[in-house]
C-alpha positions as CSV (number, residue, x, y, z in Angstrom):
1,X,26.9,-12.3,60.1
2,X,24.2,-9.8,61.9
3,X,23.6,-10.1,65.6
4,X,20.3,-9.8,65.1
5,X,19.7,-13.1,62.7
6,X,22.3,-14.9,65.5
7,X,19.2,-14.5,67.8
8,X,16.7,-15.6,65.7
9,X,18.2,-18.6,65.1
10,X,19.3,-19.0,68.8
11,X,16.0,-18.5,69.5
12,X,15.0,-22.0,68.2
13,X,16.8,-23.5,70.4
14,X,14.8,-24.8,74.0
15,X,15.8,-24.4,77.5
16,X,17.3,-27.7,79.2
17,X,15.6,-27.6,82.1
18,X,11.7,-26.8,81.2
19,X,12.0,-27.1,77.3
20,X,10.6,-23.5,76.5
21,X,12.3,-21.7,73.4
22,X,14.5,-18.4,74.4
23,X,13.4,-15.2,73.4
24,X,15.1,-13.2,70.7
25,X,14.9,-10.3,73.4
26,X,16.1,-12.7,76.0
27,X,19.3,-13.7,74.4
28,X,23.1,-11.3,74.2
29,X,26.1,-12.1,72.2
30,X,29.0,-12.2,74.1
31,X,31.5,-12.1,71.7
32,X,32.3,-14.4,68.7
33,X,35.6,-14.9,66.5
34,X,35.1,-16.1,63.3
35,X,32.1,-18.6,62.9
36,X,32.8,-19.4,66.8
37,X,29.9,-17.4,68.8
38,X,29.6,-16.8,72.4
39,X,25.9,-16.4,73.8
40,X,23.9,-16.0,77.2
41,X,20.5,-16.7,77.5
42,X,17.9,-16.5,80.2
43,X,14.5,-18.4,80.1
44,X,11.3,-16.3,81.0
45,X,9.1,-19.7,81.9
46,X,11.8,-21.0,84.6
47,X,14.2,-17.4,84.8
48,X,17.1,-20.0,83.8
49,X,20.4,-18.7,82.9
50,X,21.9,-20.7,80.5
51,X,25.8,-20.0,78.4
52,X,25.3,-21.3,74.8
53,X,28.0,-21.6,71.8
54,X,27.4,-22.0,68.6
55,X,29.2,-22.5,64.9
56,X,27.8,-20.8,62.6
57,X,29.0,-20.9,58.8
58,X,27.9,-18.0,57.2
59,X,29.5,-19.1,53.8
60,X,27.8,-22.0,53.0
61,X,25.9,-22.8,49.9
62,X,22.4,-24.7,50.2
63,X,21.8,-26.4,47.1
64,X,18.5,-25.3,45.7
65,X,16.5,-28.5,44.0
66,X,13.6,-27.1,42.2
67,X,11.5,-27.7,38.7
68,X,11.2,-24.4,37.7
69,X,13.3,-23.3,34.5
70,X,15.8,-20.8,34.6
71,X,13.5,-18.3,32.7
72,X,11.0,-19.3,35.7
73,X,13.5,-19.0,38.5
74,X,14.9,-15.1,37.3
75,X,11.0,-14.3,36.7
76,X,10.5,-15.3,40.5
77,X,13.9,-13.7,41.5
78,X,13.1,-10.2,40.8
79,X,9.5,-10.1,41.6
80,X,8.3,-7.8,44.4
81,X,8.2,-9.6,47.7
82,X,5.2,-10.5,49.6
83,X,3.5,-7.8,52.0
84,X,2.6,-9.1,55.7
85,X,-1.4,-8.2,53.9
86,X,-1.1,-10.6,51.3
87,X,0.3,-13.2,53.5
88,X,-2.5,-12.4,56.0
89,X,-5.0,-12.7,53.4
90,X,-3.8,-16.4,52.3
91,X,-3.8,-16.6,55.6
92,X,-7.7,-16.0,55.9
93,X,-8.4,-17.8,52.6
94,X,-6.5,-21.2,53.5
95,X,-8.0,-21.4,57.0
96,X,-11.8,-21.5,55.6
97,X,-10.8,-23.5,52.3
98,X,-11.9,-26.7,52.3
99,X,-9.4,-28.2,49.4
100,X,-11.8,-28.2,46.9
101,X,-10.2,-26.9,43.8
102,X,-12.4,-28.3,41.2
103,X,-15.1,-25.9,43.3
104,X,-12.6,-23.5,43.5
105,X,-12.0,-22.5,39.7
106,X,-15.4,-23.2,38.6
């Protein structure tokens, strides 16, 4: 698995002593064997150190439960994916929409 995603989802994780999530930038691999992996992390709010290990199974398949056909699923599948401008502009749309739909399609 990449290093990089390894930090991302370390990054979730919050410090034990002032409960502020570690920085992706803020967080090394030390080694790993296998889905075994060997982290340090230090905390920019308190300048903790902390030693983490994770398990991490690369391999496993999440079920996907969805009502979309199959036709509707390989449509979706090899569409283009979203820019960071089209999520910004849902962004701008959702946080003046008021949930009015009817309004909305009018």
């Amino acid at each position: 698995m990449e290093e990089g995603v390894i930090k991302k989802l370390m990054a979730s994780v919050k410090c034990g002593v002032c409960g502020q999530r570690y920085e992706v930038d803020n967080i090394s691999i030390l080694s790993h064997h296998e889905d075994l992996w060997f982290l340090s992390a230090s905390c920019v709010a308190c300048d903790t150190q902390c030693l983490m290990v994770a398990i991490i199974k690369k391999d496993k398949v999440v079920k996907v439960i969805t009502d979309l056909t199959e036709a509707e699923l390989d449509k979706f599948r090899h569409m283009d994916k979203l820019t960071a401008d089209e999520m910004l502009d849902m962004h701008n749309f959702l946080k003046d929409f008021n949930g009015d739909f009817s309004q909305l399609f009018s």
